[in-house]
C-alpha positions as CSV (number, residue, x, y, z in Angstrom):
1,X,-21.1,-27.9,45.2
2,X,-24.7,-28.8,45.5
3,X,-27.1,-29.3,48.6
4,X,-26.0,-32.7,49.5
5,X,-23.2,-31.1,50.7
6,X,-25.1,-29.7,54.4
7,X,-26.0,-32.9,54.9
8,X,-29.8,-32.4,55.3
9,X,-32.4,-34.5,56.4
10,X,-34.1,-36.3,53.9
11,X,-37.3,-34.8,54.2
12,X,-35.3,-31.5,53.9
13,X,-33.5,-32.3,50.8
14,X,-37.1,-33.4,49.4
15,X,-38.4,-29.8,49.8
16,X,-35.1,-28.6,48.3
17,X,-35.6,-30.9,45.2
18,X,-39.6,-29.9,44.9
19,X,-38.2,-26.6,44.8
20,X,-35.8,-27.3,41.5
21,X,-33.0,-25.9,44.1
22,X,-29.7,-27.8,42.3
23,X,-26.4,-25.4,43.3
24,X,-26.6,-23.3,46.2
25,X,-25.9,-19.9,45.5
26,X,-23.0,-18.0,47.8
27,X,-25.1,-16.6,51.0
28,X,-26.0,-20.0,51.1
29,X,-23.0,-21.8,51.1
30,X,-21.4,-19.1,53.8
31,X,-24.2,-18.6,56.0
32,X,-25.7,-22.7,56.4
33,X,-22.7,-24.5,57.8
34,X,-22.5,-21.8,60.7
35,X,-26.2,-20.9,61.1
36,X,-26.1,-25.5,61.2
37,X,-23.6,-24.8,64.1
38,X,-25.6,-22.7,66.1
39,X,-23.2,-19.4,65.8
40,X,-24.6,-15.9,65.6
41,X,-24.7,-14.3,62.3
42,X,-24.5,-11.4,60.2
43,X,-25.6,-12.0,56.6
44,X,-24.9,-8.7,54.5
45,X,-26.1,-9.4,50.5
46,X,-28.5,-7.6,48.0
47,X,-31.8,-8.6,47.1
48,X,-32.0,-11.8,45.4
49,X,-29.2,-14.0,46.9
50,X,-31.1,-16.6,48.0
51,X,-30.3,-15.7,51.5
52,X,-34.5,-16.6,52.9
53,X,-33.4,-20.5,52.1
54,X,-29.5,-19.3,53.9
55,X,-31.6,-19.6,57.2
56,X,-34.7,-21.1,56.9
57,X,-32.6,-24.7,55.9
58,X,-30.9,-24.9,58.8
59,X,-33.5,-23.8,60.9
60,X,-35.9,-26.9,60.0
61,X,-32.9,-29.1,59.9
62,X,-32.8,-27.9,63.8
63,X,-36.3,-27.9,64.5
64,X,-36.6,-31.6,63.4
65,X,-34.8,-32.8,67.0
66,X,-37.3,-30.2,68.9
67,X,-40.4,-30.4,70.6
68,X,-43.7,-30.2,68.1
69,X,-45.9,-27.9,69.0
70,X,-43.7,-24.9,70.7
71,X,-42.2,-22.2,68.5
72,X,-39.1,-22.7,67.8
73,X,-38.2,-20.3,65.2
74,X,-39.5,-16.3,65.0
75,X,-38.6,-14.4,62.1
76,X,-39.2,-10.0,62.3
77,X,-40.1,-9.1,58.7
78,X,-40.9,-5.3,57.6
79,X,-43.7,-6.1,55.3
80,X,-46.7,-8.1,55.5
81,X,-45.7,-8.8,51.3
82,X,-42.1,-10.3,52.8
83,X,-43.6,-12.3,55.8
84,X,-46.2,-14.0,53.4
85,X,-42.8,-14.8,51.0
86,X,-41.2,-15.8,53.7
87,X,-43.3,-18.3,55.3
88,X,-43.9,-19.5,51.7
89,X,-40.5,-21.0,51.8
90,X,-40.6,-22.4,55.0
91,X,-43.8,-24.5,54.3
92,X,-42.7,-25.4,50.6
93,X,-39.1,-26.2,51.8
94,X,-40.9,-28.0,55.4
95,X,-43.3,-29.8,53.3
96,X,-42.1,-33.3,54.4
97,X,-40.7,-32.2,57.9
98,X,-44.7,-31.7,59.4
99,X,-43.2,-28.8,60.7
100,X,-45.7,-25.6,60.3
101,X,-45.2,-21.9,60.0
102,X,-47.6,-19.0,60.1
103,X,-47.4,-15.6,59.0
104,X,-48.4,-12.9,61.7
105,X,-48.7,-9.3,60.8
106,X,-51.3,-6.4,60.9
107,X,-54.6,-5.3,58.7
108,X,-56.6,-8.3,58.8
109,X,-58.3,-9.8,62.1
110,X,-56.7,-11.4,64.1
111,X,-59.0,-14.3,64.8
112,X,-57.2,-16.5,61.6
113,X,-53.8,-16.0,63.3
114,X,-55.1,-17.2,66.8
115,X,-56.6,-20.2,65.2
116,X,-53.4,-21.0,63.8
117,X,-51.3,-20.1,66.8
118,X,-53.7,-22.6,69.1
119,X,-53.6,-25.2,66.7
120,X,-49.9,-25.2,67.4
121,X,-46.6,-24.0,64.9
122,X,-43.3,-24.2,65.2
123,X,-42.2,-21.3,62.9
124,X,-43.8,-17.9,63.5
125,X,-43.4,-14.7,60.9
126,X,-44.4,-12.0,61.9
127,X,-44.2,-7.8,61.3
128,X,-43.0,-5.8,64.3
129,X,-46.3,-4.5,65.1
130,X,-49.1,-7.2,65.3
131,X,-45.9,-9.5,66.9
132,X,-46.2,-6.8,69.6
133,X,-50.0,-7.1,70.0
134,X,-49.8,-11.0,70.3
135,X,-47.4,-10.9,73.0
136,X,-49.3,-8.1,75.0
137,X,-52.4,-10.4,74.7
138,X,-50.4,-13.4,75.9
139,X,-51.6,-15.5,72.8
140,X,-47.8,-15.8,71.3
141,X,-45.4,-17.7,73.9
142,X,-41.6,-17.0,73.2
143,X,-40.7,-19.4,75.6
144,X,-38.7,-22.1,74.0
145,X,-37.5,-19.9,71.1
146,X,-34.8,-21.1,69.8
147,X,-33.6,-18.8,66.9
148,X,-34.4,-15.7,65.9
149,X,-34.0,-13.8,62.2
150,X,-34.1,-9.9,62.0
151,X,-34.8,-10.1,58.1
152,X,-34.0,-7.1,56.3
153,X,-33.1,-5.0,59.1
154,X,-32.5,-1.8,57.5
155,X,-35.9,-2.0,55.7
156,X,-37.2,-2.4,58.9
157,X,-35.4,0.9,60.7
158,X,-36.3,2.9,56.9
159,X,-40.1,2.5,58.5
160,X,-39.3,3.4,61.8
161,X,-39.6,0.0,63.1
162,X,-36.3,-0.4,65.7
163,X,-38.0,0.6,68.4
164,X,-40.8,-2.2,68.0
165,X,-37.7,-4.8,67.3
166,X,-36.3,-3.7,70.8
167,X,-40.4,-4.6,72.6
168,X,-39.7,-7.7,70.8
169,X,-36.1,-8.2,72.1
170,X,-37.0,-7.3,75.9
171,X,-39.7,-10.3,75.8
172,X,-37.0,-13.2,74.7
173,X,-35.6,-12.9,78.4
174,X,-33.2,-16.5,77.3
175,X,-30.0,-16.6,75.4
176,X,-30.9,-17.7,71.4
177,X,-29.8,-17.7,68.6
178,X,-29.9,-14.6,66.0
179,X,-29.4,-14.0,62.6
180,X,-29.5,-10.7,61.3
181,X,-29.9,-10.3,57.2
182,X,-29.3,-6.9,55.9
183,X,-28.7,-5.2,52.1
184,X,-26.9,-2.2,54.0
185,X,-25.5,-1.7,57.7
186,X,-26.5,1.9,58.9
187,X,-25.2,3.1,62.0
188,X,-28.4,2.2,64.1
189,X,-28.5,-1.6,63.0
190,X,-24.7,-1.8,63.8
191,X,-25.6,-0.8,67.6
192,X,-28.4,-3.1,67.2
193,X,-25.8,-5.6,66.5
194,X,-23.1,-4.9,69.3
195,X,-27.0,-5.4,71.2
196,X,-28.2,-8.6,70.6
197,X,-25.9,-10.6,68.4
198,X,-22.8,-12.8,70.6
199,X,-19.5,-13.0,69.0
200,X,-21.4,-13.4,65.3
201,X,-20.2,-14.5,62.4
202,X,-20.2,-12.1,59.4
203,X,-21.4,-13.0,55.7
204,X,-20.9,-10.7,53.3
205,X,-21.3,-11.3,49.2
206,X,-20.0,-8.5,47.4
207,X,-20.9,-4.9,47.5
208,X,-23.7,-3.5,48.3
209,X,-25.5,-2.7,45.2
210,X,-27.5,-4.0,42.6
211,X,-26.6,-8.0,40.7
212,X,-24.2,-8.0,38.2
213,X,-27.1,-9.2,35.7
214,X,-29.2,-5.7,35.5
215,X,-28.7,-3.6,32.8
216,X,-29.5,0.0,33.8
217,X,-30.6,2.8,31.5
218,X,-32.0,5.8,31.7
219,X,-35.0,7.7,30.4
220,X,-35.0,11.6,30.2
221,X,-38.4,13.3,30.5
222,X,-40.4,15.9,31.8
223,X,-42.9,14.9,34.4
224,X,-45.7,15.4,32.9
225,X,-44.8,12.9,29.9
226,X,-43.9,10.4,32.0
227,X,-47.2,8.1,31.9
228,X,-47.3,8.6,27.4
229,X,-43.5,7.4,27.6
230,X,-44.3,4.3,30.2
231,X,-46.7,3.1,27.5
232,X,-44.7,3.4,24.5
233,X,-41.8,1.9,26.4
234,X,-44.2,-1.0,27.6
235,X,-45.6,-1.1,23.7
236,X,-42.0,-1.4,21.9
237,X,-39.8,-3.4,24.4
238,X,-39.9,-7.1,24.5
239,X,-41.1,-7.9,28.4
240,X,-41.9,-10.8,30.6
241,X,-43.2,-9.3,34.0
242,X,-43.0,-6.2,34.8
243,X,-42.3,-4.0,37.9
244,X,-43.1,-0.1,38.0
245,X,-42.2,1.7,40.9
246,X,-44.1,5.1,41.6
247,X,-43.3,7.3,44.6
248,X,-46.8,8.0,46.1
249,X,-49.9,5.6,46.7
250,X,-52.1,8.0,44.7
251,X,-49.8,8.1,41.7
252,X,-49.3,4.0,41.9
253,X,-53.6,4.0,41.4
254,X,-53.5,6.7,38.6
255,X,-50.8,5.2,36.5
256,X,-52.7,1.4,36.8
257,X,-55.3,3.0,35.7
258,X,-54.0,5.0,32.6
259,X,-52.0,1.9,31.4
260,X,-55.6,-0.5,31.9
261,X,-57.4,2.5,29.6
262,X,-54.1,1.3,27.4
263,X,-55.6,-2.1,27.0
264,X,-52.9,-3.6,29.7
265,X,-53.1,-6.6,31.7
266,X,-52.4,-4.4,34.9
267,X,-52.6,-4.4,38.7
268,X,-51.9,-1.6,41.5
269,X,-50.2,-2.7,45.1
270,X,-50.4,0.2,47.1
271,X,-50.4,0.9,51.4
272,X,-54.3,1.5,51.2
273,X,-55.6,-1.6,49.8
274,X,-57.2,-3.4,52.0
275,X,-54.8,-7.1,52.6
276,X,-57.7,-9.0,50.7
277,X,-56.5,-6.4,47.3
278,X,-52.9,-6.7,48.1
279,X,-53.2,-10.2,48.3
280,X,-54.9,-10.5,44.8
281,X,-53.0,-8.0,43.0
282,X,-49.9,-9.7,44.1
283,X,-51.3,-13.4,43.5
284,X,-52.3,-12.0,39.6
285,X,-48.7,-11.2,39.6
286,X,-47.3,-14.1,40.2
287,X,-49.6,-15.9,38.5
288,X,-49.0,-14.2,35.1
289,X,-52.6,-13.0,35.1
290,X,-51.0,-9.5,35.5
291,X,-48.2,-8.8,33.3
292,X,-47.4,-5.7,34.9
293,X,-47.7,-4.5,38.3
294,X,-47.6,-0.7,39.7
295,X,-46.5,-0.2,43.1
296,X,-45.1,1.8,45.8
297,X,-41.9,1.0,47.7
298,X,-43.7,-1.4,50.0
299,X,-43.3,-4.1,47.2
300,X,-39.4,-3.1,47.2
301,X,-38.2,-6.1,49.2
302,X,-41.7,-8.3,49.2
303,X,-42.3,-9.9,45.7
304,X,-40.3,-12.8,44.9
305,X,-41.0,-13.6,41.3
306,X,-38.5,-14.9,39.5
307,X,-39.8,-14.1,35.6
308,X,-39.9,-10.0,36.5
309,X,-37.5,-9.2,33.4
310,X,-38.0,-4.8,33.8
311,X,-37.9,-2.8,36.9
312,X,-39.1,0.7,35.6
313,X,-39.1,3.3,38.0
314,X,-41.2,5.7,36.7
315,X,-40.4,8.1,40.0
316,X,-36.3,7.8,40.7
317,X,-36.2,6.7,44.0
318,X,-35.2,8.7,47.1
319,X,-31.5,7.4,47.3
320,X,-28.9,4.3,46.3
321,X,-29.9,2.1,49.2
322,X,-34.0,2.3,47.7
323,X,-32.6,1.9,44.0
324,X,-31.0,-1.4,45.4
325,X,-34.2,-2.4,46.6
326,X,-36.3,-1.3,43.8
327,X,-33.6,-3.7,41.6
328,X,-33.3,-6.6,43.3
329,X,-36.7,-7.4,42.2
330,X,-34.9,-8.4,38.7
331,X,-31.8,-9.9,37.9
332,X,-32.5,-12.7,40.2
333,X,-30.4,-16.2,41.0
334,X,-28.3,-14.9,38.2
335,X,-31.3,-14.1,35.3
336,X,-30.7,-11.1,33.5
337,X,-32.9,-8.1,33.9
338,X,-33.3,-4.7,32.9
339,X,-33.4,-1.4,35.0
340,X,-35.3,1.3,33.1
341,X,-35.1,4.8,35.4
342,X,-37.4,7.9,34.3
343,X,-35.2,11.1,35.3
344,X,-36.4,14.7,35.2
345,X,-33.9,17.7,35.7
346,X,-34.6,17.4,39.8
347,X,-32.8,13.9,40.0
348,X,-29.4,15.2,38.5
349,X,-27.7,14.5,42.3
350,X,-29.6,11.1,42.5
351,X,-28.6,10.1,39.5
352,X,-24.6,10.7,40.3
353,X,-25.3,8.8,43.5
354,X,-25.7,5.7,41.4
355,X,-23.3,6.0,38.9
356,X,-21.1,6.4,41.4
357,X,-22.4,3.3,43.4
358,X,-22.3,1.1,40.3
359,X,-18.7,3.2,38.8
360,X,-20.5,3.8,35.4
361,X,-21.9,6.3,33.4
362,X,-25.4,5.0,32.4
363,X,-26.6,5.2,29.3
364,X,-29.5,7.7,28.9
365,X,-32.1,6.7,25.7
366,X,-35.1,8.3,24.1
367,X,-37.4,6.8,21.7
368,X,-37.1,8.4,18.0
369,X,-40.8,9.2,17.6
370,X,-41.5,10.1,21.2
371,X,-42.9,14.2,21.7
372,X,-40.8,15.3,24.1
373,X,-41.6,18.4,23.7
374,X,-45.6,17.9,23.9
375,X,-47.1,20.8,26.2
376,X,-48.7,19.6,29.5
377,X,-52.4,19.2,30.2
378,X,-54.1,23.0,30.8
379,X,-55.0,23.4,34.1
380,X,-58.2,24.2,35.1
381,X,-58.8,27.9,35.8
382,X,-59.3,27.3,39.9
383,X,-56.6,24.8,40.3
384,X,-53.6,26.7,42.1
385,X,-50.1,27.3,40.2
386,X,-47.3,24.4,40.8
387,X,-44.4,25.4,42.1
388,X,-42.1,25.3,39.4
389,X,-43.2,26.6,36.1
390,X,-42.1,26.2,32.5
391,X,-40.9,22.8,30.8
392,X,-37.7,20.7,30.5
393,X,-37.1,19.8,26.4
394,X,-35.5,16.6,25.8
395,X,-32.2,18.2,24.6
396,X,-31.6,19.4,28.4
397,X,-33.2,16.3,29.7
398,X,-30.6,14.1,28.5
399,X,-27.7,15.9,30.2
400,X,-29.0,14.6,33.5
């Protein structure tokens, strides 16, 4: 099957072609013919499906026959990272349509996105929050929407943002369409769904959990160790980019910096950079002038970059649904990729959690001339006492 198949517009199948797009991958094939016939829909698949072209295709094929000038299309995104993506793919997929999309969301003024929203776009994306502040101000008109996407919906009620999503809701006062993409269906999207959606289609492509192409392995080590094992992992494994997932902003700063000291081309992306940084770090990223980039779960869902070959989460993340998340970054439109996880004693349930998601035991590994059993730093007389005292050798380690 290829793309000829929807039966596109030419100036559609122009972008698809600029794109290298050749087969379309399953999301796509099940959600385009009935997103093209205007039915509701419910698209359940991981990270890294494809599923931003599954609606944004038949949107500008529908646009095309609209009115210039009006939105058309709105699309909710959770992070400013995944609106930026998404309207990416709109404008390089658009290209020859003259259809325009702008990205809306909060931290930067919002003079730019006025000047874009008067010069007149059909496709808006937007984060809950500044969406809300536009309409308040009267300066986005929701009028003669025709469709709207809930894009990685649970994403958006892990950050508390369902209550934003209903302001939204109560301002589209006329029947649309909706589409609702989601990696997982908690109980509070699935009232959301019985909500808003009519009689909608459902999508779903395989399980919930991580691509078949990511190889997962894990790392026993104390905590303390974990930034001297990062670098001689990073020194001794053969990488393309590379994704490191810390749990805290503060952490995400101090291990970009330790691995820069290292003589690494590295770059932070973290929730108190300023959008300028963010933008920069991520741009370095893509670009290649970063190999390596250190960030919180805010880049989870929000960097599409197809030559990120590692995923190491040097924090285990809070539970299965972020470990999807954290994933998906690799593996992507069937590349191969590797998971590395760094697991102290305290993740022993977290870790069962995946094994049982994925139904295997993962491998644990240490490196032959790593110390695990080097002593941590002293601490200075006046800091206070942590919590939990005494260390975790690497023979107990690697029973987690």
């Amino acid at each position: 099957m290829n793309f000829e198949t929807f039966s596109f517009h030419p100036s559609i199948m122009a972008g698809i072609q600029s794109l290298g797009y050749e087969t379309p991958t399953p999301i796509q094939v099940q959600s385009i013919p009935p997103v093209s016939r205007g039915h509701d829909l419910i698209g359940l698949a991981q990270t890294g499906t494809g599923k931003t072209a599954a609606f944004a295709l038949p949107i500008l094929q529908r646009l095309l026959s609209s009115p210039r000038g009006r939105i058309g299309a709105l699309i909710v995104s959770p992070t400013r990272e995944l609106a930026e993506q998404t309207c990416q793919t709109f404008n390089d997929l658009g290209q020859q349509t003259g259809l325009k999309c702008t990205a809306i969301y909060g931290g930067v003024s919002m003079e730019q996105q006025l000047r874009a929203l008067r010069g007149g776009v059909e496709i808006v994306v937007g984060c809950p929050g500044r969406l809300l502040d536009h309409l308040w101000k009267g300066t986005i008109n929701l009028a003669q929407l025709e469709v709207l996407v809930i894009d990685e919906a649970d994403r958006m009620f892990d950050m508390g943002f369902l209550p934003g999503i209903r302001s939204i809701l109560q301002c589209i006062l006329h029947r649309r369409q909706t589409l609702l993409f989601s990696a997982t269906m908690p109980d509070d999207i699935r009232r959301l769904v019985g909500e808003v959606l009519h009689d909608p289609v459902t999508v779903q492509i395989g399980r919930t959990q991580p691509a078949m192409t990511v190889s997962h392995t894990l790392y026993p080590v104390s905590d303390h160790l974990k930034t001297a094992l990062l670098r001689e992992v990073l020194r001794t494994t053969d990488t393309e980019s590379v994704l490191v997932f810390t749990r805290t902003k503060h952490r995400a700063e101090h291990v970009a910096q330790q691995l820069k000291k290292a003589g690494l081309r590295v770059a932070a992306l973290q929730g108190n950079m300023s959008q300028s940084q963010r933008q920069a770090a991520l741009d370095g990223f893509r670009s290649g002038s970063y190999k390596i980039l250190v960030a919180t779960d805010i880049a989870a869902r929000g960097i599409d970059v197809l030559s990120i070959s590692h995923v190491i989460n040097y924090d285990m993340p809070e539970d299965t649904d972020a470990y999807i998340h954290r994933i998906g970054r690799t593996g992507r439109i069937n590349r191969e990729g590797c998971a590395l996880t760094f697991v102290t004693g305290k993740d022993a349930g977290t870790v069962r959690d995946v094994e049982r998601l994925l139904n295997a035991k993962l491998e644990r590994r240490t490196l032959p001339d790593f110390d695990y059993a080097a002593a941590a730093p002293a601490r200075p007389a006046s800091a206070p006492a942590p919590r939990q005292r005494g260390k975790v050798l690497a023979s107990r380690l690697v029973g987690v």
